[in-house]
N, C-alpha and C positions, 0 to 999 in steps of 0.2 A: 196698140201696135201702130207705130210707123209705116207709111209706106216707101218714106225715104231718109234717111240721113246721110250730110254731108259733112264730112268730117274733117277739122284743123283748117277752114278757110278762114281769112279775116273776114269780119262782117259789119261794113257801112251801116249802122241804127241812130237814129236822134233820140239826144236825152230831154230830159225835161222840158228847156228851153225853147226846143226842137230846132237846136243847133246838130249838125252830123257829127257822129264819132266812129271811129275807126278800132270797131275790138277784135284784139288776135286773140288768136288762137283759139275760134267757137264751133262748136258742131250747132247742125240745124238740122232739124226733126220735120219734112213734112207729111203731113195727109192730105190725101184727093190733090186740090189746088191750093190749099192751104199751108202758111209755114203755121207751123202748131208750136215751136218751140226754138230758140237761140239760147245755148247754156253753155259755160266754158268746155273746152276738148275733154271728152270721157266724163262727163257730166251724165250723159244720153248712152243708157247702153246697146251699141251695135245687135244682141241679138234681139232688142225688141222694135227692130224693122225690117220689113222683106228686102230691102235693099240699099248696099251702102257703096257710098263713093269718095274717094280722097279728094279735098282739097287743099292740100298743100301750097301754099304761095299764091292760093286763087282768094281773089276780093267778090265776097257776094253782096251787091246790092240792088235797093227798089229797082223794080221795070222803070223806065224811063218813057211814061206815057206824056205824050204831048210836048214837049219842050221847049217848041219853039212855036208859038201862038204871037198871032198880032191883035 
């Protein structure tokens, strides 16, 4: 069980290369603080997380720790 999924947002990930790619239309699965899982929309099914939220037209991606260092 999930403690969260986010559903139908696009979601910033790096491929191989660890060049960014931009994939629509994915749900996201997390537990505690963790993302536990990114799999295309209804991939992840809603009842097996305490709570679900629409992202619609929302882009998730990494925190943006540090970014600007000298």
């Amino acid at each position: 069980m999930y403690d969260l999924l986010i559903q139908n947002c696009h979601a910033l990930v790096f491929d191989a290369a660890n060049a960014p790619v931009v994939q629509m239309h994915q749900d996201i699965a997390i537990s505690g603080a963790h993302i536990a899982a990114i799999q295309p929309s209804g991939a992840i099914g809603a009842d097996a997380c305490r709570q679900v939220i629409t992202g619609d037209g929302m882009l998730a991606l990494p925190g943006l720790i540090n970014t600007h260092c000298h």
